[in-house]
N, CA, C and O atoms as a GROMACS GRO file, in nm:
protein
  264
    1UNK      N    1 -12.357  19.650  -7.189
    1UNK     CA    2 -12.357  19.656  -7.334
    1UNK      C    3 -12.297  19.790  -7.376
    1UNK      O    4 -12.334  19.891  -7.315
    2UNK      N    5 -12.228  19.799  -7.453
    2UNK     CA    6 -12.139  19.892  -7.518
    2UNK      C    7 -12.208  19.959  -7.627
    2UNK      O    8 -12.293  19.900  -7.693
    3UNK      N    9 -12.180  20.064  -7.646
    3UNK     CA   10 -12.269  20.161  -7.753
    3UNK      C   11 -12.216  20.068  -7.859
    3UNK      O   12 -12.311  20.039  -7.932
    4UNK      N   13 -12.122  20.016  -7.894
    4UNK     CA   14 -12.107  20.007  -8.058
    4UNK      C   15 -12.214  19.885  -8.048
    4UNK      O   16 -12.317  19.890  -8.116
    5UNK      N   17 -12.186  19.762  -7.954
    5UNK     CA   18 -12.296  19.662  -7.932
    5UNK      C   19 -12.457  19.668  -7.986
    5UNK      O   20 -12.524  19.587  -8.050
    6UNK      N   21 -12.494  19.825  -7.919
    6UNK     CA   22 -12.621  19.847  -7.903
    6UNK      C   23 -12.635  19.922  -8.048
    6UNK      O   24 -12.754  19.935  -8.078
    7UNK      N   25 -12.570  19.959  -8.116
    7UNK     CA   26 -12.584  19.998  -8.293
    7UNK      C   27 -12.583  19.849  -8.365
    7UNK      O   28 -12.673  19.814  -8.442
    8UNK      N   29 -12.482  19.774  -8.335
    8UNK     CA   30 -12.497  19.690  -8.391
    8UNK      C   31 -12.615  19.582  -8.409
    8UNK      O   32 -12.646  19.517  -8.508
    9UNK      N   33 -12.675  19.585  -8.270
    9UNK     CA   34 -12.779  19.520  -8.250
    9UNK      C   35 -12.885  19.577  -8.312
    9UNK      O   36 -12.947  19.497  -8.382
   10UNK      N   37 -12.930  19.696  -8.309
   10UNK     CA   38 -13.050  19.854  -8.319
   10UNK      C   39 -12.978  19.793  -8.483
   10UNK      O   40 -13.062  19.718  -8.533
   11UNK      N   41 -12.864  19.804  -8.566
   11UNK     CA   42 -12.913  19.800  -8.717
   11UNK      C   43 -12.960  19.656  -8.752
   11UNK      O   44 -13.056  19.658  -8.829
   12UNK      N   45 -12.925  19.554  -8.723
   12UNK     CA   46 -12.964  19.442  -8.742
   12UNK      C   47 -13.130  19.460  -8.723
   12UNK      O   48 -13.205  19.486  -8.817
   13UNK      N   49 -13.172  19.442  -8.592
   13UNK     CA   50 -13.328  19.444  -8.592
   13UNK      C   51 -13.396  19.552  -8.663
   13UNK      O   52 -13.513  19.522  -8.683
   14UNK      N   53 -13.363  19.668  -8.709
   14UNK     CA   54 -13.411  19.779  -8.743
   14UNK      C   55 -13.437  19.745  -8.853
   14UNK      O   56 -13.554  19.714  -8.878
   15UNK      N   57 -13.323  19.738  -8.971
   15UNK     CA   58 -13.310  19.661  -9.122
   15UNK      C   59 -13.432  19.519  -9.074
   15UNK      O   60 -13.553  19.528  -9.091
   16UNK      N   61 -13.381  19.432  -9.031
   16UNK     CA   62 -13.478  19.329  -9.047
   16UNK      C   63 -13.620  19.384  -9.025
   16UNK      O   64 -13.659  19.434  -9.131
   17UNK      N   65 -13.671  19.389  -8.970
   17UNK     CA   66 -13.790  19.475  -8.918
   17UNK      C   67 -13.872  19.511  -9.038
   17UNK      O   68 -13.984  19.470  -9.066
   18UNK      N   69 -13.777  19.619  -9.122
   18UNK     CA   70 -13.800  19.652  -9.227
   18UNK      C   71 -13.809  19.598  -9.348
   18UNK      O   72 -13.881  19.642  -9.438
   19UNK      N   73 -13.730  19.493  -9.356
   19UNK     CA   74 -13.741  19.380  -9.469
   19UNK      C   75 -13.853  19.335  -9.419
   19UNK      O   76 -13.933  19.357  -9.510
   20UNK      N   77 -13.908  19.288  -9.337
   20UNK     CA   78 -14.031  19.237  -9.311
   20UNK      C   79 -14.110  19.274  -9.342
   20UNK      O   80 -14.189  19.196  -9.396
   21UNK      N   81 -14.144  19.405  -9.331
   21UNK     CA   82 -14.216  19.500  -9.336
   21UNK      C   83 -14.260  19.497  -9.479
   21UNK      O   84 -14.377  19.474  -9.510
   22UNK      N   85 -14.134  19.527  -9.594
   22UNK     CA   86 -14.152  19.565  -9.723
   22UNK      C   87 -14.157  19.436  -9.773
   22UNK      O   88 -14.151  19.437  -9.896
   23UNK      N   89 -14.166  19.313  -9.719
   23UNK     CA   90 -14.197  19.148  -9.783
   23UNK      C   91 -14.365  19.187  -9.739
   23UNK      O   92 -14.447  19.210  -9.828
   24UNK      N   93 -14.397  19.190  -9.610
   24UNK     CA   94 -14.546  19.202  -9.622
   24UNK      C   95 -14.595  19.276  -9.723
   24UNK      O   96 -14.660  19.221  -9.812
   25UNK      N   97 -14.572  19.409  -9.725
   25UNK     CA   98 -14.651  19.537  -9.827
   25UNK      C   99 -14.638  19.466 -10.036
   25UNK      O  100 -14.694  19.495 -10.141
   26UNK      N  101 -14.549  19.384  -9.998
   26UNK     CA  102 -14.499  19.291 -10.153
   26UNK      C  103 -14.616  19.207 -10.141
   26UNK      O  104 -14.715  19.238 -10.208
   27UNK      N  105 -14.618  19.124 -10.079
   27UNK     CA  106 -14.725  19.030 -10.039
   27UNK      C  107 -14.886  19.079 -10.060
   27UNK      O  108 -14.961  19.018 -10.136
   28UNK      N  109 -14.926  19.183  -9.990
   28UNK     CA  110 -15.016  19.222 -10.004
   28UNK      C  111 -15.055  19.333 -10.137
   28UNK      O  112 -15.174  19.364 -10.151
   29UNK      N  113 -14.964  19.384 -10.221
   29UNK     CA  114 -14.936  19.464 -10.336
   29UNK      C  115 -15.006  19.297 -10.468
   29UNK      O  116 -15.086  19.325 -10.557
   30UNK      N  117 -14.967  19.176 -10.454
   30UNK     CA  118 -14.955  19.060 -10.496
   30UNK      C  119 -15.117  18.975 -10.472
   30UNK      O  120 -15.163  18.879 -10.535
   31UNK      N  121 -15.180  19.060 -10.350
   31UNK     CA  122 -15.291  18.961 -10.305
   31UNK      C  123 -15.411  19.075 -10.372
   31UNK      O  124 -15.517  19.042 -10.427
   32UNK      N  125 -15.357  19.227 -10.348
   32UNK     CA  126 -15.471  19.305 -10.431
   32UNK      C  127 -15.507  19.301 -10.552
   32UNK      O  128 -15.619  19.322 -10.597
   33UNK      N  129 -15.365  19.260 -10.633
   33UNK     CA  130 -15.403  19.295 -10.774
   33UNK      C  131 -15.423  19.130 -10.819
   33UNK      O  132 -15.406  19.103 -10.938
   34UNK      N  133 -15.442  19.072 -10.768
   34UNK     CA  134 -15.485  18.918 -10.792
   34UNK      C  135 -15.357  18.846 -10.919
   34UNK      O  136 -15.367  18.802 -11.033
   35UNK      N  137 -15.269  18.862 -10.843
   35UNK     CA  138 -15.161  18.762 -10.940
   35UNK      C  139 -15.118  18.672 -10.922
   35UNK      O  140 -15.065  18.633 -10.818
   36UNK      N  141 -15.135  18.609 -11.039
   36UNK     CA  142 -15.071  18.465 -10.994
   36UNK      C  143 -14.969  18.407 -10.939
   36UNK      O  144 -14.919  18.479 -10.853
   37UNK      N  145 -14.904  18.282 -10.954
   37UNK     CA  146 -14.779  18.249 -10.888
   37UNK      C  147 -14.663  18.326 -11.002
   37UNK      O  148 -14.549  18.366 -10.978
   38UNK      N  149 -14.720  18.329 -11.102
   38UNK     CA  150 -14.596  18.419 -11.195
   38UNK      C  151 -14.583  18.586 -11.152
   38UNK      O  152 -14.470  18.624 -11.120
   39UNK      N  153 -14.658  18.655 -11.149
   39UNK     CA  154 -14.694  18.734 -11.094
   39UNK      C  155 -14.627  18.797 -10.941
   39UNK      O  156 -14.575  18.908 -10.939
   40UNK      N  157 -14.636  18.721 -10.833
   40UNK     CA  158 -14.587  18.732 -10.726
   40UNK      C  159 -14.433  18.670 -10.684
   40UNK      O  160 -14.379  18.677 -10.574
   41UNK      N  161 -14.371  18.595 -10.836
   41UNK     CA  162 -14.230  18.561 -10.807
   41UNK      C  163 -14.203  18.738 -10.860
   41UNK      O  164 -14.150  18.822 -10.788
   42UNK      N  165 -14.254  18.764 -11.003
   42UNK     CA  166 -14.175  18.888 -11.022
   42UNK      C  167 -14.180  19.000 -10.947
   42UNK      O  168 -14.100  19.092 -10.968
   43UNK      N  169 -14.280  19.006 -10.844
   43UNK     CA  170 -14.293  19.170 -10.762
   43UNK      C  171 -14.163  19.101 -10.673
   43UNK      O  172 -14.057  19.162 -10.676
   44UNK      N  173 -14.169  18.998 -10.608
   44UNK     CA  174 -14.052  18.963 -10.482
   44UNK      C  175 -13.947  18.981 -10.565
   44UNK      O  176 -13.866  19.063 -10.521
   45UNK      N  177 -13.912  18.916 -10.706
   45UNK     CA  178 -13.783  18.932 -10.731
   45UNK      C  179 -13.730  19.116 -10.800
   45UNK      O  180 -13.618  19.167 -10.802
   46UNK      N  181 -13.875  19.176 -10.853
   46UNK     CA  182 -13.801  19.304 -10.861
   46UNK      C  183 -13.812  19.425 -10.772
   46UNK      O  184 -13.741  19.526 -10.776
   47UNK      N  185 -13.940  19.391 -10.672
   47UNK     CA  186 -13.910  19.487 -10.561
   47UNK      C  187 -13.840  19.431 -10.455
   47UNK      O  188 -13.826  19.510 -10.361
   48UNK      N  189 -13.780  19.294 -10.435
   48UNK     CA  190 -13.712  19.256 -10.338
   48UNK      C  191 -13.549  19.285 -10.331
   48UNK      O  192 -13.491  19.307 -10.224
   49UNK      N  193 -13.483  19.283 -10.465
   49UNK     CA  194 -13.363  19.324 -10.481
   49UNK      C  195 -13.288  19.395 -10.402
   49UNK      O  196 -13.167  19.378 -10.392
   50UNK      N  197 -13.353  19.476 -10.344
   50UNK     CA  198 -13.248  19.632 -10.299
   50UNK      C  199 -13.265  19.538 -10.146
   50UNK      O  200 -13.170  19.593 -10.089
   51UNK      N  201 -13.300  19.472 -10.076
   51UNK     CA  202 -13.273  19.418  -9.956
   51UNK      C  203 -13.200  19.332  -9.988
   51UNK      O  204 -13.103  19.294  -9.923
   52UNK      N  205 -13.232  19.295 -10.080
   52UNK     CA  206 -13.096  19.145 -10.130
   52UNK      C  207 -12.952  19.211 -10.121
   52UNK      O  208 -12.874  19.187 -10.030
   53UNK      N  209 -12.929  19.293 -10.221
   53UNK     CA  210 -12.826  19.348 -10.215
   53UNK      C  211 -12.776  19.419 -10.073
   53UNK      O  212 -12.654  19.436 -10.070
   54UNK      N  213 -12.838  19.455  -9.976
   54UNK     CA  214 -12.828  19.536  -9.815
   54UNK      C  215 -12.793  19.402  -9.738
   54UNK      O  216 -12.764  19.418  -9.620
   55UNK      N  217 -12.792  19.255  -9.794
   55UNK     CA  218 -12.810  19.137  -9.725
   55UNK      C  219 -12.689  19.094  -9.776
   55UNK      O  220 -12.614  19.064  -9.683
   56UNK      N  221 -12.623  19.073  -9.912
   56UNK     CA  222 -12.500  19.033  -9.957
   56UNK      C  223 -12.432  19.122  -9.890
   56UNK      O  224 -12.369  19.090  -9.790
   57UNK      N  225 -12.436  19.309  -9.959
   57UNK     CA  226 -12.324  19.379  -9.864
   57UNK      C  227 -12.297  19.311  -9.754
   57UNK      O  228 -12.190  19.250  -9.757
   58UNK      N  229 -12.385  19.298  -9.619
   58UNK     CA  230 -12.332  19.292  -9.500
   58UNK      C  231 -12.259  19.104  -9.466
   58UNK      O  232 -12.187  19.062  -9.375
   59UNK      N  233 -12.306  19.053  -9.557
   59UNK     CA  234 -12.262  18.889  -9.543
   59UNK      C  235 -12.067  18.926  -9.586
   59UNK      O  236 -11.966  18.898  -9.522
   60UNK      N  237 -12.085  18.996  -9.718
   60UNK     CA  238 -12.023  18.982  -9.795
   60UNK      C  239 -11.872  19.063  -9.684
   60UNK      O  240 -11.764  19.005  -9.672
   61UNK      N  241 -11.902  19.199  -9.618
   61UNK     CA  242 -11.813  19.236  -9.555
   61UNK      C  243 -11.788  19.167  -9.384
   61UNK      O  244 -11.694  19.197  -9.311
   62UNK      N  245 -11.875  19.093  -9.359
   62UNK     CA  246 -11.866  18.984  -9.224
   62UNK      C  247 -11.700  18.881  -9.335
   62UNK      O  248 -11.577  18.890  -9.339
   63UNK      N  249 -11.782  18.818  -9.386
   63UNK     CA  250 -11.681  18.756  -9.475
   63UNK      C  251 -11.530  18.778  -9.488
   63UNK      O  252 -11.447  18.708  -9.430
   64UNK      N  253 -11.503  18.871  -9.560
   64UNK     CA  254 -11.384  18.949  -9.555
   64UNK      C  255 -11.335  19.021  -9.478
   64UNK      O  256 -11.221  19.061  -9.503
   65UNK      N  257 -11.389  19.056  -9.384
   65UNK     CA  258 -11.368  19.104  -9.224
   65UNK      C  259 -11.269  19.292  -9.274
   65UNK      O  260 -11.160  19.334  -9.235
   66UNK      N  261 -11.369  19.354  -9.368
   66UNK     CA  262 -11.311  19.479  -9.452
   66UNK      C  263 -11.343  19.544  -9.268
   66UNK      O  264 -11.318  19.662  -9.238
   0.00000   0.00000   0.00000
């Protein structure tokens, strides 16, 4: 395996890892303060964003092969 391989691999799981991470801490931010299903779409959709966008970037430049 080739260093660029092993970055490539190390950011993929690293980032994911971390989206995981910050979907659980959403999840549980959602189960403390007792909110409803309205409630827990808006924490995912406004603290989830900034992985969304880290998820288009990298689709978006696979895509276009920049």
């Amino acid at each position: 395996m080739s260093i660029e391989q092993f970055e490539s691999w190390s950011l993929f799981i690293g980032i994911g890892g971390l989206i995981a991470w910050m979907l659980l801490i959403i999840w549980k931010m959602g189960r403390e303060s007792q909110a409803g299903k309205y409630g827990y779409f808006v924490l995912f959709i406004a603290l989830g964003l900034g992985f969304v966008g880290f998820i288009a970037k990298t689709v978006l430049v696979e895509l276009l092969k920049i």
